[in-house]
C-alpha positions in Angstrom: 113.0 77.8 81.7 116.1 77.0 79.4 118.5 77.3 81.6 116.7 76.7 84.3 116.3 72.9 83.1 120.2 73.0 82.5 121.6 74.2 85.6 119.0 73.1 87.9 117.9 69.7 86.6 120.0 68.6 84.3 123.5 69.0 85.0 123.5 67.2 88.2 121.5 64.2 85.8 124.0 64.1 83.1 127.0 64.0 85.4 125.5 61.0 86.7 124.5 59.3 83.7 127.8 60.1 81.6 131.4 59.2 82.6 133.5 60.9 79.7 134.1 64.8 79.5 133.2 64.3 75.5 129.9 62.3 76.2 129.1 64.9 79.7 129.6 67.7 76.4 127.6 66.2 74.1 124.7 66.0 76.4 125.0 69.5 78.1 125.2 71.1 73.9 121.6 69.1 73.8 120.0 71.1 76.4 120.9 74.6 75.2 118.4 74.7 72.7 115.2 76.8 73.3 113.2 75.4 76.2 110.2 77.8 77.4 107.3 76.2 79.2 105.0 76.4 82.1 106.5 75.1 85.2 104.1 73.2 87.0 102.6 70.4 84.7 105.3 71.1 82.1 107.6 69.5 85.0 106.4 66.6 83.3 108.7 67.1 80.5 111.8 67.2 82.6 110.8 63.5 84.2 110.5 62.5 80.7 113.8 64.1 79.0 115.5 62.4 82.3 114.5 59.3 81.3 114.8 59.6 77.8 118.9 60.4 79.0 118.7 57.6 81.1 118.0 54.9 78.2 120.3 57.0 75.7 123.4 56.4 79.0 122.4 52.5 78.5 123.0 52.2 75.0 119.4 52.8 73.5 119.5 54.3 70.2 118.1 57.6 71.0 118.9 60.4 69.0 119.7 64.3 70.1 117.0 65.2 67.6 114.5 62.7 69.4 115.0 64.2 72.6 114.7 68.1 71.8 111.9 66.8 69.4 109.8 65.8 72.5 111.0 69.2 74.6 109.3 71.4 71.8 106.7 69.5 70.5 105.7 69.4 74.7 106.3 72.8 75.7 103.3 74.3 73.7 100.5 72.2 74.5 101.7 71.6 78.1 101.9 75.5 78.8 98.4 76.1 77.3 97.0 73.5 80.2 99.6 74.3 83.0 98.7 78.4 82.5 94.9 77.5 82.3 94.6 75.3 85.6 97.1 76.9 87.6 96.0 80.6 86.7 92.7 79.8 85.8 91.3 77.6 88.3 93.2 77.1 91.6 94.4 80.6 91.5 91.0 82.4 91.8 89.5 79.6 93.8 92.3 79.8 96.6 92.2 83.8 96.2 88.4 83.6 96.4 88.4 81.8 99.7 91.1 83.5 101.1 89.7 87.1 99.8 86.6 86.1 102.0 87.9 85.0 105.2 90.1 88.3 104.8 86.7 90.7 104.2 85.8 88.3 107.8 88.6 89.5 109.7 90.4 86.5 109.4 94.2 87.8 109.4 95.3 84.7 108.8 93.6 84.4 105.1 96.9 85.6 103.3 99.5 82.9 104.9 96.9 80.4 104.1 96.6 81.5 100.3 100.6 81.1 100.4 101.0 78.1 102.2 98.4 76.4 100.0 99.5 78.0 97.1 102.6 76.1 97.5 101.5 72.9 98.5 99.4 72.5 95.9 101.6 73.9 93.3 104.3 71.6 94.8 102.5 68.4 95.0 101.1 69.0 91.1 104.7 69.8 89.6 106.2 66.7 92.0 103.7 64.1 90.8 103.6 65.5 87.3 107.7 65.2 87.3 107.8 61.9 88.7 105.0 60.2 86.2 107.2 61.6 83.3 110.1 60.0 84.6 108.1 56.9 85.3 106.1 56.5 81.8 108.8 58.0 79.8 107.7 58.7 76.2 104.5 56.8 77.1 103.9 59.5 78.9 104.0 61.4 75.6 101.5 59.1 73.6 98.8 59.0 77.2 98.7 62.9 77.3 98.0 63.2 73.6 96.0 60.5 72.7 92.1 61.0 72.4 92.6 64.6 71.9 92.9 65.0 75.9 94.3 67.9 75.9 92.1 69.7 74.2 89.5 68.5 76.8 91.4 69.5 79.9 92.0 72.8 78.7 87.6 73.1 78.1 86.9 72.2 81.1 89.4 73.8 82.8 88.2 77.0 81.1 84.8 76.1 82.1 85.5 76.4 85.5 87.8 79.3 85.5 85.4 81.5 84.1 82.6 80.3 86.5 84.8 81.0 89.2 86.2 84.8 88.1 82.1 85.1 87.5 81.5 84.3 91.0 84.4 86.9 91.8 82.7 89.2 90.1 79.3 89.0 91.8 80.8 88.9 95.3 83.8 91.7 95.4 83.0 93.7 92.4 80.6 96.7 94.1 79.4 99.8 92.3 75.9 101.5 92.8 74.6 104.8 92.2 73.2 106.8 95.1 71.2 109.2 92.3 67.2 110.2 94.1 64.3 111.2 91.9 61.7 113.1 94.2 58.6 112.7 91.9 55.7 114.6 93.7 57.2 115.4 96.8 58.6 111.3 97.0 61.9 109.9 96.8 62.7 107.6 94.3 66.1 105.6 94.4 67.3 104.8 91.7 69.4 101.7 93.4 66.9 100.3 95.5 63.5 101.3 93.7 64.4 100.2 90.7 67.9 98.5 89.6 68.3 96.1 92.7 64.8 94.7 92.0 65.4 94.5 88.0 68.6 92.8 89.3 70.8 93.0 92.0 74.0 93.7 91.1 73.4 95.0 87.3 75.9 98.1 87.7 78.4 95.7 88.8 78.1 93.4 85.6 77.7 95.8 83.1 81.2 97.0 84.4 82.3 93.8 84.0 81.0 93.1 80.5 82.0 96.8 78.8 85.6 95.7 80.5 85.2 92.6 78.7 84.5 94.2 75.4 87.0 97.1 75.8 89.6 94.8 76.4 88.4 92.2 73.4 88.9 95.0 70.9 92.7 95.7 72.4 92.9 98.3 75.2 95.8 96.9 77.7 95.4 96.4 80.7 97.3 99.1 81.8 95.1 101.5 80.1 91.9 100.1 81.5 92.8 100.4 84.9 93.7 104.2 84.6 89.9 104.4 82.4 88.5 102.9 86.1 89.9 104.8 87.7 89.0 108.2 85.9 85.5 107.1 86.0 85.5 106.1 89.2 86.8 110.0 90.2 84.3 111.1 88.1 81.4 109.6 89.5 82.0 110.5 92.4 82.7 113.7 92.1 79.4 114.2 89.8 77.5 112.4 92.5 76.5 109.2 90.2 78.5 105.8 91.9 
């Protein structure tokens, strides 16, 4: 995101804003520092670096240390939300629509998930760009007053794991096709007994020794090839 910010943002700001090669300089040597953020709401960042340059071109007395000062203390915090309601919410919602209208025979589902994938990523990071620029270092003071922040990234969490639990319940399918005969009558196991405990346990215990595996540091990597082994396994043996 460094020098993305440079080349693609602001460059083409600077040269605008500054007439002399020493000035153009002194403004490009500002923006080299470390930069590392998430794109879509930390867009809001670049609005407000922009107009922080903008009031530094008309004489205000803003330092270099000011600026890069509210770059780093914005990348953190702005990440944490941007990954959270990006990857956490719209993702798995738009992929949890578009999974199901695929399963329907819909072959439409996967240009939808892109083109609204885009839009809505697009119309976020534009309006979220344009308020920074707008608000300035207002912008700064509204996002982190009241401990907002914070709250976004709760609810936002909230949701996202509602919505990978609904994932779970719908796509996640594993049952056991294991028959008792007890005195000359079949017993499922599945039918006669786990699906009216609950439907669905197999599938959410899965999903919860996943959960702890993964809490207690096995990568991802690794978990996927444990599935799978299992998954060979029990079907080999007869149990899923």
């Amino acid at each position: 995101m460094g020098n993305f910010l440079l080349q693609k943002t602001m460059i083409p700001i600077i040269k605008k804003l500054y007439t002399t090669k020493e000035d153009i300089i002194a403004a490009i040597k500002r923006h080299l520092v470390f930069f590392n953020t998430e794109p879509i709401c930390g867009s809001v960042i670049h609005g407000i670096t922009i107009a922080m340059e903008e009031e530094k071109a008309n004489g205000e007395p803003i330092s270099d240390e000011g600026i890069n000062a509210i770059k780093t203390g914005l990348m953190g915090p702005l990440a944490g939300i941007g990954d959270t309601i990006t990857q956490g919410i719209i993702t798995p919602i738009m992929l949890a629509i578009c999974i199901g209208l695929t399963m329907s025979g819909n072959i439409a589902s996967p240009i939808i998930f892109v083109l609204a994938q885009y839009a809505i990523m697009i119309g976020i990071s534009y309006t979220m760009w344009m308020n920074g620029y707008s608000y300035g270092k207002k912008a700064v003071e509204t996002i982190l007053e009241g401990g907002l922040i914070n709250k976004v990234i709760e609810g936002a969490s909230i949701l996202g794991t509602l919505v990978m639990g609904g994932l779970v319940g719908r796509f996640v399918t594993l049952s056991t096709p294991i028959v008792i005969n007890i005195n000359q009558v079949k017993f499922s196991l599945q039918k006669d007994l786990l699906d009216k405990i609950m439907p669905g346990l197999i599938p959410m215990l899965l999903t919860l020794l996943v959960l702890h595996l993964i809490k207690k540091g096995v990568s991802p990597i690794k978990m996927m090839g444990l599935l799978i082994v299992l998954g060979v396994i029990g079907g080999v043996l007869g149990i899923f």
